[in-house]
KEVO-689729 format. One record per residue (C-alpha): residue in one letter; chain; x, y, z. Coordinates in nm, 3 decimals. Last residue first. Example, Ala and Ser with C-alpha at 12.3 -4.5 7.8 and 13.67 -1.06 7.14 Angstrom:
<atoms>
+---+---+---------+---------+---------+
: r : c :       X :       Y :       Z :
+---+---+---------+---------+---------+
: s : A :   1.367 :  -0.106 :   0.714 :
: a : A :   1.230 :  -0.450 :   0.780 :
+---+---+---------+---------+---------+
</atoms>
This chain:
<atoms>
+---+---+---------+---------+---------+
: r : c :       X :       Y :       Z :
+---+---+---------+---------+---------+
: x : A :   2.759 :  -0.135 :   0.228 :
: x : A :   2.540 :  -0.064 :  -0.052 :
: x : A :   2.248 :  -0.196 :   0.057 :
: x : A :   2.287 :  -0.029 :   0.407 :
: x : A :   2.347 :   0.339 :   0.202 :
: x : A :   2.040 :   0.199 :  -0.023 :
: x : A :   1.896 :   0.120 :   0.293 :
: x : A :   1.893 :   0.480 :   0.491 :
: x : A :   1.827 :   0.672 :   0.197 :
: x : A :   1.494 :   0.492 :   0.193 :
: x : A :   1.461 :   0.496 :   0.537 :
: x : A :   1.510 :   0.920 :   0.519 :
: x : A :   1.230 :   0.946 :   0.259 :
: x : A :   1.008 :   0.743 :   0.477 :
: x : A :   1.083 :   0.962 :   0.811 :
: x : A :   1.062 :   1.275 :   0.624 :
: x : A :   0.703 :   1.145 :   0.453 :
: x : A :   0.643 :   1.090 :   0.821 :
: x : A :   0.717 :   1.405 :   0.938 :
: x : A :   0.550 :   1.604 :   0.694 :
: x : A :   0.265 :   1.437 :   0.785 :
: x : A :   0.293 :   1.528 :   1.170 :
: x : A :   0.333 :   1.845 :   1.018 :
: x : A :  -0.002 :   1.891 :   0.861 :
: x : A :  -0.162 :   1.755 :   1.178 :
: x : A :   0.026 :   2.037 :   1.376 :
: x : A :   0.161 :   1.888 :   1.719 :
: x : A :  -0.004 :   1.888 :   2.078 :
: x : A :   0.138 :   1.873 :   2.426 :
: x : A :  -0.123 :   1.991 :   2.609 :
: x : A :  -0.226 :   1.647 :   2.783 :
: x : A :   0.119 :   1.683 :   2.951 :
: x : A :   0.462 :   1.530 :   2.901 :
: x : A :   0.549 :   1.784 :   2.593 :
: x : A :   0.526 :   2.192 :   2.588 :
: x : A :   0.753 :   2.377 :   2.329 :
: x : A :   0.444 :   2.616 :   2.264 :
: x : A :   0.338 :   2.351 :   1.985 :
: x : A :   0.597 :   2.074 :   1.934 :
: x : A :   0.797 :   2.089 :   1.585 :
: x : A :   0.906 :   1.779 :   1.452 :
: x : A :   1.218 :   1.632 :   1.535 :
: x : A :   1.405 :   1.356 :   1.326 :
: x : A :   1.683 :   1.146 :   1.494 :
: x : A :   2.013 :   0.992 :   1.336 :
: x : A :   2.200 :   0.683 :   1.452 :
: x : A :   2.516 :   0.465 :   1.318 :
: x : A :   2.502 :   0.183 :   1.543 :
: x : A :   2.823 :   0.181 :   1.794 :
: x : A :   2.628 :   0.042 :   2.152 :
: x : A :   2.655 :   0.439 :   2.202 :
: x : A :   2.453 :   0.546 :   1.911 :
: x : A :   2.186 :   0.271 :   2.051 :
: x : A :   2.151 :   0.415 :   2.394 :
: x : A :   2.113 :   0.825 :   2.227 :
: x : A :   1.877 :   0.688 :   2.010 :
: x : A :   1.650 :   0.564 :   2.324 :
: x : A :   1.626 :   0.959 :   2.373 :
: x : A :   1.777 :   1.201 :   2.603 :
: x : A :   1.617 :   1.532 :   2.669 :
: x : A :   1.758 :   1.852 :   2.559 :
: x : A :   1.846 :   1.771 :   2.192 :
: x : A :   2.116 :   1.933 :   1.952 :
: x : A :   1.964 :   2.155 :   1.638 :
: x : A :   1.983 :   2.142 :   1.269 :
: x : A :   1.743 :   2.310 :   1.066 :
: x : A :   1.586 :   2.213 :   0.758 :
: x : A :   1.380 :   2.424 :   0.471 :
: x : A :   1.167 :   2.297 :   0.161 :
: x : A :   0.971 :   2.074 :   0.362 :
: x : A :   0.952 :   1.748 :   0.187 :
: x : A :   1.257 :   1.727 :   0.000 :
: x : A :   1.422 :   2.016 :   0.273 :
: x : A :   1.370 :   1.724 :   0.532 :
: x : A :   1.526 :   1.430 :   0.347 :
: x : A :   1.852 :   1.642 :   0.264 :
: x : A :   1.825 :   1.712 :   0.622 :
: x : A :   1.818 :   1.381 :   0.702 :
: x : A :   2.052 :   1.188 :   0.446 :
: x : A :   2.311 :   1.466 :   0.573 :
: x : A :   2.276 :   1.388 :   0.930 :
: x : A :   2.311 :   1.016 :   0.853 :
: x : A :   2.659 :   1.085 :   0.720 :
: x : A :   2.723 :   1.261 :   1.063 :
: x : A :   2.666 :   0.976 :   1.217 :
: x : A :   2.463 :   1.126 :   1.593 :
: x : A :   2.685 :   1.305 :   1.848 :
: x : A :   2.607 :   1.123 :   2.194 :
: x : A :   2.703 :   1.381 :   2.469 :
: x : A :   2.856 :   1.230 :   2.845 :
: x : A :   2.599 :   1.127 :   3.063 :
: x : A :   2.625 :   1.195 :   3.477 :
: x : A :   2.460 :   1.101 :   3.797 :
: x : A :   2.449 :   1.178 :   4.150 :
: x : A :   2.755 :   1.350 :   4.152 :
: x : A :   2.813 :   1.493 :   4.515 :
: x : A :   2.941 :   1.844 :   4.599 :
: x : A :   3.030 :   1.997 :   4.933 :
: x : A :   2.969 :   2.331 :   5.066 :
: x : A :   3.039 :   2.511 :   5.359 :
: x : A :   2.934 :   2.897 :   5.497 :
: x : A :   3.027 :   3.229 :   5.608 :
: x : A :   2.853 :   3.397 :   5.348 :
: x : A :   3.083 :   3.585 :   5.132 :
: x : A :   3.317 :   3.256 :   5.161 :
: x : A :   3.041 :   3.002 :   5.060 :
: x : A :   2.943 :   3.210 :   4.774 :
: x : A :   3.311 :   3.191 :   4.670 :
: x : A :   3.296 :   2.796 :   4.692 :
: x : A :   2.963 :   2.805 :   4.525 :
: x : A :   3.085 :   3.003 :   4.191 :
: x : A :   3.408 :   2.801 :   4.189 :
: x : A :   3.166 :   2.469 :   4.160 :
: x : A :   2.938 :   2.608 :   3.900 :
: x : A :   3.310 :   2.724 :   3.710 :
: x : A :   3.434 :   2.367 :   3.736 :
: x : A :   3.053 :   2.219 :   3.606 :
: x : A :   3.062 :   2.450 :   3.290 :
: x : A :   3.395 :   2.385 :   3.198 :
: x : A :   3.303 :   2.021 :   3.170 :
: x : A :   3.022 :   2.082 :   2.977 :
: x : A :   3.272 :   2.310 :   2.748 :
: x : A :   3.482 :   1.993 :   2.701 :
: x : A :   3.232 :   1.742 :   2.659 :
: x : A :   3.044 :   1.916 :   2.380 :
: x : A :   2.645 :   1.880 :   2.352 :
: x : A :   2.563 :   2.070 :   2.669 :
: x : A :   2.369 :   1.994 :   2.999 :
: x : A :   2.364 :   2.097 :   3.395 :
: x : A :   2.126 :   2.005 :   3.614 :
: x : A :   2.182 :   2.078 :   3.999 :
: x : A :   2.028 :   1.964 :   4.274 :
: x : A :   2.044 :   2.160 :   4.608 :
: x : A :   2.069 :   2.055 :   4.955 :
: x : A :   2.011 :   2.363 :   5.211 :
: x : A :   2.130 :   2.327 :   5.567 :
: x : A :   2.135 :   2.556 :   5.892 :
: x : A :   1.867 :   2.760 :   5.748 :
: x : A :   1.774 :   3.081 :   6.005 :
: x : A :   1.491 :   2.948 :   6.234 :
: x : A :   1.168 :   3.061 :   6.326 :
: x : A :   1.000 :   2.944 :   5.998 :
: x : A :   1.101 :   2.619 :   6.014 :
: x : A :   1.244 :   2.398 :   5.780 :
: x : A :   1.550 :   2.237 :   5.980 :
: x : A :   1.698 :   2.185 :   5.722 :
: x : A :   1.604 :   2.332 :   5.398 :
: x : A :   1.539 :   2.100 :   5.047 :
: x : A :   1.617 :   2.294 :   4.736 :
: x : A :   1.468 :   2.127 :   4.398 :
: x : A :   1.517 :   2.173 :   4.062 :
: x : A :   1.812 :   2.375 :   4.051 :
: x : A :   1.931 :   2.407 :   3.646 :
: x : A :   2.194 :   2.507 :   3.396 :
: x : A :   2.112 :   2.511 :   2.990 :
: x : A :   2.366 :   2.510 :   2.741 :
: x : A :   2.194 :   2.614 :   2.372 :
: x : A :   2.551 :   2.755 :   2.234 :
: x : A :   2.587 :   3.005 :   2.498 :
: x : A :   2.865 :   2.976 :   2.751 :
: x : A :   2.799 :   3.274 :   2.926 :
: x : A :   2.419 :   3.249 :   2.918 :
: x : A :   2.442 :   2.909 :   3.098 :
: x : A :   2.673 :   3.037 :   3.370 :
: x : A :   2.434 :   3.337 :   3.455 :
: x : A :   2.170 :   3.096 :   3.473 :
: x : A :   2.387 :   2.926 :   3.694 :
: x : A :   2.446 :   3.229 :   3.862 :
: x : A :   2.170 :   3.255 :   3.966 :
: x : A :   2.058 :   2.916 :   4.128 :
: x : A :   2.454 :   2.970 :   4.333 :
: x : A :   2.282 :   3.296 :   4.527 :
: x : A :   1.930 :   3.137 :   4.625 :
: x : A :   2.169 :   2.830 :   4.745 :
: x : A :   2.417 :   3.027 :   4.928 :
: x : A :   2.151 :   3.235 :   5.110 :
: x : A :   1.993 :   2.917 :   5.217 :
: x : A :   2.267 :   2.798 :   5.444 :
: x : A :   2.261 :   3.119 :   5.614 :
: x : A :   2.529 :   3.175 :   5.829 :
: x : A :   2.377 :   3.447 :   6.000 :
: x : A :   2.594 :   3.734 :   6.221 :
: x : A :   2.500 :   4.044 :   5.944 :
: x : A :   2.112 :   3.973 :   5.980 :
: x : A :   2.090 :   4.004 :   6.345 :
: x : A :   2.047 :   3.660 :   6.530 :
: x : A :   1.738 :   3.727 :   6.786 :
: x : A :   1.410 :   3.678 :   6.562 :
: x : A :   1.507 :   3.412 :   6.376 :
: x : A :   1.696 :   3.172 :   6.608 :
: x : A :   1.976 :   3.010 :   6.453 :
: x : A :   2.075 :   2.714 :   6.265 :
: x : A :   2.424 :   2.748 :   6.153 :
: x : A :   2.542 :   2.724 :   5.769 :
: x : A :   2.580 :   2.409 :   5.545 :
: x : A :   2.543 :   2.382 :   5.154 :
: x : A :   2.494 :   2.098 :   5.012 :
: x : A :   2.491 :   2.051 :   4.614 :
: x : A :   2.383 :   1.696 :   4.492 :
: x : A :   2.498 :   1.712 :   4.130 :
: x : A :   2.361 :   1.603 :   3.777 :
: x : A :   2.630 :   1.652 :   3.479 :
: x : A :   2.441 :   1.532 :   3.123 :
: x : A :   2.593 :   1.507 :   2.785 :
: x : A :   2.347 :   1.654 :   2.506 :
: x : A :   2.208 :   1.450 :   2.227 :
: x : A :   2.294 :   1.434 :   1.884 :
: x : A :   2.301 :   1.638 :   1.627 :
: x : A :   1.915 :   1.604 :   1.541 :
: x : A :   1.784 :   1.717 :   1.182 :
: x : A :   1.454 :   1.943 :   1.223 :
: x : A :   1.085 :   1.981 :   1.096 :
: x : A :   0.771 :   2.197 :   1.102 :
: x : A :   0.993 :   2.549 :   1.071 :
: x : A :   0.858 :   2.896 :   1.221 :
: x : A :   1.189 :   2.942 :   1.370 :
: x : A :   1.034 :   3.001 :   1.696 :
: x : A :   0.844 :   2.663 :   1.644 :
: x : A :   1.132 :   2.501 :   1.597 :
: x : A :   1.339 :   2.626 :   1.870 :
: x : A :   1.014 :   2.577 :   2.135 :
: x : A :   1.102 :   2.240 :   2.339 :
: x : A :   0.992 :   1.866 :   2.322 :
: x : A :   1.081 :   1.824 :   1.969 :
: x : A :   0.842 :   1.570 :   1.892 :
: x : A :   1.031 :   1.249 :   1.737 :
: x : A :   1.155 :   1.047 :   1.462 :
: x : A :   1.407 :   0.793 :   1.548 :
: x : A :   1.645 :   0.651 :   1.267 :
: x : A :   1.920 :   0.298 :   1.383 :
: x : A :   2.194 :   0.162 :   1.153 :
: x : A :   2.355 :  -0.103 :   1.019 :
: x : A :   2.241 :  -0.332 :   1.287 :
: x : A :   2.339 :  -0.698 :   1.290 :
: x : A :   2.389 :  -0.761 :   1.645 :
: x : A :   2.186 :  -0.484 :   1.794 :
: x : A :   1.930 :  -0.743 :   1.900 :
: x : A :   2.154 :  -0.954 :   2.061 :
: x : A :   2.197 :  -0.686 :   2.323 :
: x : A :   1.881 :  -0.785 :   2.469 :
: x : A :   2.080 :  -1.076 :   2.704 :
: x : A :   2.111 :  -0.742 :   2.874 :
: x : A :   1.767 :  -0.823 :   3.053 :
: x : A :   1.885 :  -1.165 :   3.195 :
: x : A :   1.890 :  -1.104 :   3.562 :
: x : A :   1.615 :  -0.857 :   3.539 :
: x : A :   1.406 :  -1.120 :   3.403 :
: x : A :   1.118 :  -1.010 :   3.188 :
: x : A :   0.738 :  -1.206 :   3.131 :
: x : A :   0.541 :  -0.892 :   3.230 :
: x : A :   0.470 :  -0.990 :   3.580 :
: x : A :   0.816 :  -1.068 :   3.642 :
: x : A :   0.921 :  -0.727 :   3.507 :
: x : A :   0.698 :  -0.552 :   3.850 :
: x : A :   0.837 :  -0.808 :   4.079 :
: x : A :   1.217 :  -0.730 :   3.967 :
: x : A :   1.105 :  -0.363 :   4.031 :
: x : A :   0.963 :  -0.406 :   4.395 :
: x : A :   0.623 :  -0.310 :   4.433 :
: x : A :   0.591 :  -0.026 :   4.738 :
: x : A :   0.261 :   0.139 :   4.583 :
: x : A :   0.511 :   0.416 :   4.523 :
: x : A :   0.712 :   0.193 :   4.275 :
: x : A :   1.069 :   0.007 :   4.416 :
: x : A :   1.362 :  -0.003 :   4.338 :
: x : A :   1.607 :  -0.224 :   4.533 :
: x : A :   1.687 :  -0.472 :   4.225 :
: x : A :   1.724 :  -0.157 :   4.042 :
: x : A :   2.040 :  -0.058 :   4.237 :
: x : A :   2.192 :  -0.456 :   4.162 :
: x : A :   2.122 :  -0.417 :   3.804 :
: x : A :   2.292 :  -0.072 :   3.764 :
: x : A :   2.513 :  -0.131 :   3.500 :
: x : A :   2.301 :  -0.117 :   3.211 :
: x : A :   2.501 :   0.013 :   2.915 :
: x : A :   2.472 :  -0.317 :   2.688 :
: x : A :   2.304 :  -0.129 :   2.415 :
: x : A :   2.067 :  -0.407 :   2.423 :
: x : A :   1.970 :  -0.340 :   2.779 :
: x : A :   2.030 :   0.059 :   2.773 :
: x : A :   1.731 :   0.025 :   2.514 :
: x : A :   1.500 :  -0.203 :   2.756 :
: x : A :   1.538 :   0.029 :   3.029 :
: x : A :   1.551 :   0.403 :   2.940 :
: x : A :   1.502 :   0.599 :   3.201 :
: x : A :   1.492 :   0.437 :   3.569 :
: x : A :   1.265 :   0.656 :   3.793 :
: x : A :   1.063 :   0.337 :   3.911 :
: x : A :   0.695 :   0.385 :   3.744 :
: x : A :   0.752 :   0.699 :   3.508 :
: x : A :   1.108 :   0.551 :   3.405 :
: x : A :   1.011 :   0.689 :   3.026 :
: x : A :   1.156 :   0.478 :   2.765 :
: x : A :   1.022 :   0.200 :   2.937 :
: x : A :   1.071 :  -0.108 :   2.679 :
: x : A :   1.159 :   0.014 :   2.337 :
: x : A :   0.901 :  -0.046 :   2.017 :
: x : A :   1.135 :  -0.154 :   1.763 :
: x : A :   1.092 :  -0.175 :   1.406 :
: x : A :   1.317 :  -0.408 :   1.227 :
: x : A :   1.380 :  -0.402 :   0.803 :
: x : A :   1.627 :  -0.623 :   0.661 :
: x : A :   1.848 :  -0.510 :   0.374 :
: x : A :   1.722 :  -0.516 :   0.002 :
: x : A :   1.335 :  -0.479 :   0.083 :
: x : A :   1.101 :  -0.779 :  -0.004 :
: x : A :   0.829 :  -0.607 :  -0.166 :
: x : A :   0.716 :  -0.267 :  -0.242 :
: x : A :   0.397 :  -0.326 :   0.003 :
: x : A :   0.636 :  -0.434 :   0.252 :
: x : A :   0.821 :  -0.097 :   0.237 :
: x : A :   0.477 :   0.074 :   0.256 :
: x : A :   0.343 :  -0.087 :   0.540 :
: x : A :   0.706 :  -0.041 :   0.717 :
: x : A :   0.683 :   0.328 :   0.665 :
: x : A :   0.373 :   0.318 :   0.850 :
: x : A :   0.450 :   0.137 :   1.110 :
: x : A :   0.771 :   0.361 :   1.164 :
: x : A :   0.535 :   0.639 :   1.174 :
: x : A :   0.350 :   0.434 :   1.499 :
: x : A :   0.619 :   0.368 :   1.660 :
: x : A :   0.783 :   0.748 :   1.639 :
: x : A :   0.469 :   0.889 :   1.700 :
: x : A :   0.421 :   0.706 :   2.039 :
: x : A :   0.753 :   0.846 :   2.225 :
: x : A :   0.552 :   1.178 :   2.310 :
: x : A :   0.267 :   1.196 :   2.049 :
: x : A :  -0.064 :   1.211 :   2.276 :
: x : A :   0.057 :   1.338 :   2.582 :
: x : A :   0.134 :   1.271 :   2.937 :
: x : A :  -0.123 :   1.219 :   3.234 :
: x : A :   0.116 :   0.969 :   3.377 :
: x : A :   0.451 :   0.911 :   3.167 :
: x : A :   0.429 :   0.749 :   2.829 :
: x : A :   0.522 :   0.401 :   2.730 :
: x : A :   0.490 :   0.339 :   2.319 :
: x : A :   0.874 :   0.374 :   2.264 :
: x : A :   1.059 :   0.447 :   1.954 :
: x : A :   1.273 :   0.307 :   1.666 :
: x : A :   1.293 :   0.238 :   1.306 :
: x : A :   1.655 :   0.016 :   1.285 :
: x : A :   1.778 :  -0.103 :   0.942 :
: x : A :   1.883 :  -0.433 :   0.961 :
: x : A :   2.192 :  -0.625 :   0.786 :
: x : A :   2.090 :  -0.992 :   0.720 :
: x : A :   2.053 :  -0.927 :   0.340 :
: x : A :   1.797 :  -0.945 :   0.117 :
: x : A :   1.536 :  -0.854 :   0.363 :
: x : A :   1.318 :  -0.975 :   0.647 :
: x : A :   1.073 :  -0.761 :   0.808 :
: x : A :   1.125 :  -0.728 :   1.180 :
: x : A :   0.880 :  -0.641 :   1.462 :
: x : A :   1.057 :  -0.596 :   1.772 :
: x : A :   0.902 :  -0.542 :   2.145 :
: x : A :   1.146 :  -0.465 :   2.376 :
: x : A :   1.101 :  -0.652 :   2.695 :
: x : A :   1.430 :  -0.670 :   2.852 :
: x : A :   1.481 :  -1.046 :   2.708 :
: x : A :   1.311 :  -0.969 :   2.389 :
: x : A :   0.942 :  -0.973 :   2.269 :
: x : A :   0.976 :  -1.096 :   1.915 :
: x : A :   0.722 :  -1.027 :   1.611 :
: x : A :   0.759 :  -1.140 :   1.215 :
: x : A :   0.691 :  -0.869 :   0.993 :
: x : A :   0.490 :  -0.977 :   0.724 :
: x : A :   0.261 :  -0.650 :   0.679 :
: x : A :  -0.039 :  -0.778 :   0.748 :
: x : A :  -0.087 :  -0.755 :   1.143 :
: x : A :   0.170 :  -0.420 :   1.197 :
: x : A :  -0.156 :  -0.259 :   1.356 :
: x : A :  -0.246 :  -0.575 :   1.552 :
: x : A :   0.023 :  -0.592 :   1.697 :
: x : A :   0.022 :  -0.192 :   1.786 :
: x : A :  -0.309 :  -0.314 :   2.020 :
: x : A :  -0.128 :  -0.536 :   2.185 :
: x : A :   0.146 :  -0.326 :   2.314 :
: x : A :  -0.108 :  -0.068 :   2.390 :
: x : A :  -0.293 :  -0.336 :   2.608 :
: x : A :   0.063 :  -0.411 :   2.760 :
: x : A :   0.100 :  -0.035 :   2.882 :
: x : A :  -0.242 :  -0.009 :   2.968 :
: x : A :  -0.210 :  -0.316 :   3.185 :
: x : A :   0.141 :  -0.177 :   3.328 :
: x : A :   0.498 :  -0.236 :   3.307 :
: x : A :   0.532 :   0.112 :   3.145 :
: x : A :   0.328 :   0.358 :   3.166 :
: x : A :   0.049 :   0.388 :   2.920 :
: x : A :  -0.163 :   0.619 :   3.089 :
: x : A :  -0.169 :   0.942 :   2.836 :
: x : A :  -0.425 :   1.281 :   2.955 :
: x : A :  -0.583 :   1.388 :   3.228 :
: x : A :  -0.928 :   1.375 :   3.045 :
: x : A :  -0.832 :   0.936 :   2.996 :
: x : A :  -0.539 :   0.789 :   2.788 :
: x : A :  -0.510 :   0.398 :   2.648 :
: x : A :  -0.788 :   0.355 :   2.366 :
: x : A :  -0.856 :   0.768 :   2.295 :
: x : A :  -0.527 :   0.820 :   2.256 :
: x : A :  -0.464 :   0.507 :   2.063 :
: x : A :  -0.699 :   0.578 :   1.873 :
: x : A :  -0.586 :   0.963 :   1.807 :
: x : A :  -0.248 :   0.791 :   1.699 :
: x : A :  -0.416 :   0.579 :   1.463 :
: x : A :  -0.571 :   0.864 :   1.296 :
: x : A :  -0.253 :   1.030 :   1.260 :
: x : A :  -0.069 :   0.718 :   1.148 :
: x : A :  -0.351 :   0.723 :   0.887 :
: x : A :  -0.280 :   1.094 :   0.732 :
: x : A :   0.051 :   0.977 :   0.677 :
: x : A :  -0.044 :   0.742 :   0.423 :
: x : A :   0.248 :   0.557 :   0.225 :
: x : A :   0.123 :   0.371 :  -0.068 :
: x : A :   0.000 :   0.000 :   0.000 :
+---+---+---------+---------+---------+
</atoms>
């Protein structure tokens, strides 16, 4: 059958209105709704000849065999968080559906064809991002942390797989599936407000940006409020109100789309009659190059230790995390944006914010691109989040144009 974007549309409006209520999206993962969306999308690639495989970390991969035992990857992830929206993670399966339709419909393709539907994308349930694509990447390291997570009903997370036919023991017994892939395309929303500023429906993804994540305590004396004049406090809290801006300051410094952020400050002892003997801070900071992230976390941590001095304070620092930045193949970049202005007339290129499954399989070594289409008022993991129709369209001829690229450069390898 010809390609249809309209249809993956329509099908993502069923789904919304099959697994998502007036809040919004419940298909989180390891979940009824999850699993009833999983079975639902069978039925969607029903007809094509794809043959289906639930893998050992529960990615869910439909693969159409080619002329050659060299796959080209269509990724994304059905999961959404609680009361998300209706095209986070959920347009990229359901385009790649489409674009297999149409591949099968031209017959057997020259390199194999695999769409993947990743397991947990989102780590609404347990707070652990990417699951079943850090699997088969081989990244996952932190099997004995996760076998202490636990969900706020108090289910453990080895309980919670269990129930969905996945071993936490054997979850990176995934990787298999990256064996013979040549290379790996994600389309998805933009998530932010650059394209729509530009007044552009579609983008070419750089990569994604390297991530530093810090535990920032900073310790004063606890005093009483109404008898400690204001020039004898150590205020712990004065150091954390001071440090939050100057990381924007930071940020704006280094330009180049780096963002710096304090989402939460938690005061000890949290009274109102007492000046802040401790304030814990975490810190966000993200950039595409490792070198000028790095800068970016030394001068954060110069900033505090002066802010300490003026105010007669400590600090310490603890990493609670960190990513370094996944550049996408740069000949992939050109087969998108050559891709984009074919169906757009106009690409931009841009780095990504949020990490991605893509950013997983660049790192296991397959050659990786992403599409982003524009995102309306930058806004995604709420029932707001909302996309064009026309560009949603746009995006899947991209995404079909680009796969075609994609295996004559995997034919010809």
């Amino acid at each position: 059958m010809p390609l249809d974007p309209s249809r993956t549309v329509a099908e993502l409006r069923e789904l919304q209105e099959l697994t998502g209520d007036e809040n919004g999206a419940q298909r989180v993962a390891w979940t009824d709704v999850w699993e009833h969306a999983r079975e639902w999308l069978r039925g969607k690639v029903d007809g094509t000849g794809a043959e289906e495989e639930i893998d050992a970390a529960g990615n869910q991969w439909f693969t159409l065999r080619g002329g050659s035992e060299q796959a080209l990857l269509l990724g994304g992830h059905i999961d959404s968080v609680p009361n998300g929206g209706w095209l986070d993670g959920c347009l990229n399966v359901m385009a790649g559906v489409e674009v297999l339709r149409r591949i099968a419909d031209d017959g057997a393709p020259p390199s194999t064809v695999r769409l993947v539907n990743w397991a947990d994308e989102e780590g609404a349930r347990f707070g652990r991002s990417l699951f079943g694509s850090s699997a088969a990447g081989g990244s996952m390291a932190d099997q004995e942390e996760l076998r202490t997570r636990r969900d706020a009903d108090g289910v453990a997370l080895p309980d919670a797989l269990a129930d969905h036919g996945v071993e936490l023991d054997r979850a990176l017994d995934a990787r298999a599936q990256l064996e013979n892939a040549a290379a790996y395309l994600e389309l998805h929303i933009e998530q932010g407000p650059v394209l729509e500023s530009m007044n552009l429906p579609l983008g070419v993804v750089l990569g994604t940006f390297g991530v530093e994540r810090h535990l920032v305590t900073f310790r004063g004396q606890a005093a009483h409020a109404g008898s400690t004049p204001m020039d004898k406090r150590r205020d712990a809290l004065a150091g954390a109100a001071k440090l939050e801006l100057e990381i924007r300051e930071i940020a704006k410094r280094t330009g180049g789309g780096a963002v710096c952020t304090m989402g939460g400050v938690v005061t000890k002892p949290g009274i109102v009659t007492s000046v802040v003997e401790t304030a814990e801070c975490l810190l966000d900071q993200r950039n595409l190059d490792a070198g000028t992230l790095a800068a970016m976390l030394d001068e954060a941590k110069r900033a505090s230790e002066q802010i300490a001095q003026e105010e007669s304070i400590d600090v310490e620092w603890e990493r609670i995390w960190n990513i370094e930045p996944i550049l996408f193949d740069e000949s992939l970049i050109e087969l998108a944006d050559e891709s984009i202005r074919e169906v757009a007339g106009t690409s931009h290129r841009l780095p990504s914010g949020p990490l991605h499954d893509a950013a997983e399989v660049a790192r296991a070594g397959v050659p990786t691109v992403m599409l982003f289409v524009q995102s309306l008022r930058g806004l995604s993991h709420t029932k707001l989040e909302d996309t064009k129709p026309e560009h949603l369209e746009l995006s899947v001829q991209a995404l079909d144009r680009l796969t075609s690229k994609a295996l004559e450069r995997v034919g010809g390898a």
